[in-house]
N, C-alpha and C positions, 0 to 999 in steps of 0.2 A: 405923551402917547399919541396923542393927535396929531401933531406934528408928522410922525414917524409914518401914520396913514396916509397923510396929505404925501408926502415924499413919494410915496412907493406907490399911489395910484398915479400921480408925473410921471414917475419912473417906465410905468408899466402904458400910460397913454405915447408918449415917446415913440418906445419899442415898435408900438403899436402904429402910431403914422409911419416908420421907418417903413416897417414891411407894407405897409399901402403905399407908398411912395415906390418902391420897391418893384412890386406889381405892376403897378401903372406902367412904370417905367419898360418894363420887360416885355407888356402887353402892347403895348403903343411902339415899338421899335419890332413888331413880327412885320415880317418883309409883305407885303402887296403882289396880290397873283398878277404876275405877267403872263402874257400870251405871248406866243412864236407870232410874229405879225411883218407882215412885211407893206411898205408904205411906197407907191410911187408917183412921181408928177407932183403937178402946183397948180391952185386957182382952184374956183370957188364953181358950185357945191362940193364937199369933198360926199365922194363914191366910197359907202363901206360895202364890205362882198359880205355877205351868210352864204355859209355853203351846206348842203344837205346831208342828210345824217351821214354819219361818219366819218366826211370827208373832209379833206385837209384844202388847203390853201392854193396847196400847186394846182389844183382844179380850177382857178380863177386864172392861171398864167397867161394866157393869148388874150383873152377879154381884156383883164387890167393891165396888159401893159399896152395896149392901140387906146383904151380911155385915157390912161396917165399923160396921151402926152396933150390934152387941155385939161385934165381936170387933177386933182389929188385924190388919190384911190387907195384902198387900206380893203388889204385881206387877213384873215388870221387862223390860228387852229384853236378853238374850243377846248378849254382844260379835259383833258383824259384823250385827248387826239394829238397826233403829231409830235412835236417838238414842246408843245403847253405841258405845264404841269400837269401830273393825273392827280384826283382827284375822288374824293368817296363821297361828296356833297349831291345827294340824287340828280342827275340832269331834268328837272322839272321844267316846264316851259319858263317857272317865273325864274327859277337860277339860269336862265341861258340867256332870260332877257337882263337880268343881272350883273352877267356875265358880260354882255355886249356895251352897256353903258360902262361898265367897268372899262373897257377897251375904249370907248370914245371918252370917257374924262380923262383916262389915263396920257391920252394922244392929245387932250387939248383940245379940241374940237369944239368952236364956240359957233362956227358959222351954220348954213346952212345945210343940210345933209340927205342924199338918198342914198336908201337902203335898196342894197340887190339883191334877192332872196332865191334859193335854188330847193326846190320839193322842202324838207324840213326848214330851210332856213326863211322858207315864205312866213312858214307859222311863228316864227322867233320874232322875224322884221316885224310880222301884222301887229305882233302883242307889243312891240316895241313900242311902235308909233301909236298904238293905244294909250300905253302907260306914261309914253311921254309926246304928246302931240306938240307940245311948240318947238321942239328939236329938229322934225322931220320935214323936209318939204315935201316927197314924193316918195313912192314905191315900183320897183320894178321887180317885177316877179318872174321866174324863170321855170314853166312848169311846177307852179307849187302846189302842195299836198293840198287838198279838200278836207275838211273837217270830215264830211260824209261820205266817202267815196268807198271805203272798207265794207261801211255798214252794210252802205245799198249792192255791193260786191255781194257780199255774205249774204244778204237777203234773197238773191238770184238762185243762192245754191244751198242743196242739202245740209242738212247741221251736222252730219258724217266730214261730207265733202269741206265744208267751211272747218271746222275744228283739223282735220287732216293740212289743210292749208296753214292756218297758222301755227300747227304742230312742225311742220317741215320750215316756216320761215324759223321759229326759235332756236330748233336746230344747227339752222342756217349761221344764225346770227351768235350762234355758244360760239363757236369754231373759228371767229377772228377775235381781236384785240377787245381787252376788256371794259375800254374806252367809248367803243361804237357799242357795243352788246348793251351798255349804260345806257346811249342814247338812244337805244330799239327798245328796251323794257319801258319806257316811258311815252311810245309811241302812241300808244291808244288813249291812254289819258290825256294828252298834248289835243288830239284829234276832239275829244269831248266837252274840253276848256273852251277850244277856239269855236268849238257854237256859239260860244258866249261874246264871240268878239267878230261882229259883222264890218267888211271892209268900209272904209269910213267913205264921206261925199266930197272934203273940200280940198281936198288934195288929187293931184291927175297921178293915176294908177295905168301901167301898161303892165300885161300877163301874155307871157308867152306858151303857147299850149300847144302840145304832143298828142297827136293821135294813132302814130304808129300801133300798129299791132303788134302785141308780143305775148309771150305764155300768159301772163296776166292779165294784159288787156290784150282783150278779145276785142271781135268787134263787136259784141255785145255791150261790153265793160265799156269800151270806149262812146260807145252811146248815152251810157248813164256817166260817164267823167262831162262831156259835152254841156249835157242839161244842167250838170252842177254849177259845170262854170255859170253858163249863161245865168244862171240864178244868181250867182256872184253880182254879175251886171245890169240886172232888172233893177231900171228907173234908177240909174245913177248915171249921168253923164260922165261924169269925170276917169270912169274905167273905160281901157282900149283892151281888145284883148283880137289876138292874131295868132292864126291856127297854123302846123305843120304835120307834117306825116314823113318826113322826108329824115326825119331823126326823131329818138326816143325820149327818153326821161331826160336823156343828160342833152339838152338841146345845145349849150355850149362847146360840147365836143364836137357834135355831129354837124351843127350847122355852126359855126363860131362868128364866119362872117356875118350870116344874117343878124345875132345874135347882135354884134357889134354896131352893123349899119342899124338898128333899129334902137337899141341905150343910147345912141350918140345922136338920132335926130329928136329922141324925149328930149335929152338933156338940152339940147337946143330950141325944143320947146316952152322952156320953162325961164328962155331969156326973155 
């Protein structure tokens, strides 16, 4: 009779690694998120683009292709944007920096790297090179968000007037693709985190900054964007920060050359 037990718990232990073999098998073989990304040029640092909420890659097209032709440059779309996979995984600032590393292992990227960050993708790069500071060499920031800049916005104006504002931006934001609306519900919290992550000292930081007036920024708003920064670069040598008014948020549209002549003599800085 004992025999017949001993059998039939084999029997049933068997089965039993089968379907974990099984598993394994089926789990370890789920495909790896690619990104739509597009790669041009050779030589060392390679330049990755972060581009700012919502936006796709073709926004980095004039910039990286005048860098590509001394450096290796890599832009890409953000899972639930563009041509990337969409996505139900929350765009949390830590999946986006997730996200990002995912795109530099995936490309091989062993050398040296700076990161170009545009409004949201300032806040991605910062927490990047937080999380992994021997990767990074440097930061180039391109009008990026403030952690504080909303607040002290909102703090300016009525709690009528502030809840009406951010009522019309949700609005705003229901009414495109449900990719970007992902990464705007995640906006404020992104903004609350990165209190917690002050731009670092040993690394050389250039920030490109917009002053232009427009419905949002006032010239009042634009006075308290100002002091933020400056606060960014109080008692850190290692941050340059250089002012325009001549273009808006998207300083690479509106000024592209500038934009270009100014990454291209960091980069040359950092020989």
């Amino acid at each position: 009779m004992g025999g017949w037990v001993d059998l039939g718990k084999k029997i049933i232990m068997k089965k039993l690694l089968l379907i974990l073999i099984v598993l394994i098998s089926v789990f370890s073989c789920r495909p790896i998120a690619k990104f739509n990304t597009l790669i041009k040029g050779s030589g060392s640092p390679t330049i990755v683009f972060e581009s700012g909420l919502g936006t796709l890659l073709s926004n980095w097209d004039e910039i990286q292709t005048s860098i590509s032709a001394n450096y290796k440059t890599i832009s890409y779309d953000r899972k639930g944007l563009g041509e990337s996979q969409a996505t139900d995984i929350p765009r949390t600032i830590e999946n986006l920096v997730k996200d990002l590393d995912s795109l530099i292992s995936q490309n091989k990227i062993n050398g040296p790297i700076i990161l170009v960050g545009h409004s949201l993708g300032g806040h991605i790069v910062r927490k990047y090179q937080q999380s992994f500071p021997s990767k990074v060499a440097g930061l180039f920031l391109i009008d990026p968000t403030n952690e504080y800049l909303y607040d002290e916005v909102f703090k300016q104006m009525s709690q009528g007037a502030a809840d009406s504002m951010r009522t019309a931006w949700d609005n705003s934001y229901k009414k495109v693709s449900i990719g970007v609306f992902n990464e705007w519900k995640e906006a404020y919290k992104i903004d609350t985190i990165m209190r917690q992550c002050p731009l670092p000292t040993n690394i050389p930081i250039t920030i490109l900054a917009s002053y232009q007036e427009s419905k949002f920024l006032t010239k009042k708003n634009a006075q308290i964007k100002k002091k933020l920064f400056s606060d960014w670069k109080k008692d850190k040598k290692n941050i340059k920060i250089l002012n325009t008014t001549n273009s808006g948020h998207y300083i690479h549209f509106g000024e592209p050359e500038w934009v270009i002549t100014e990454l291209e003599a960091y980069l040359k800085s950092l020989k």
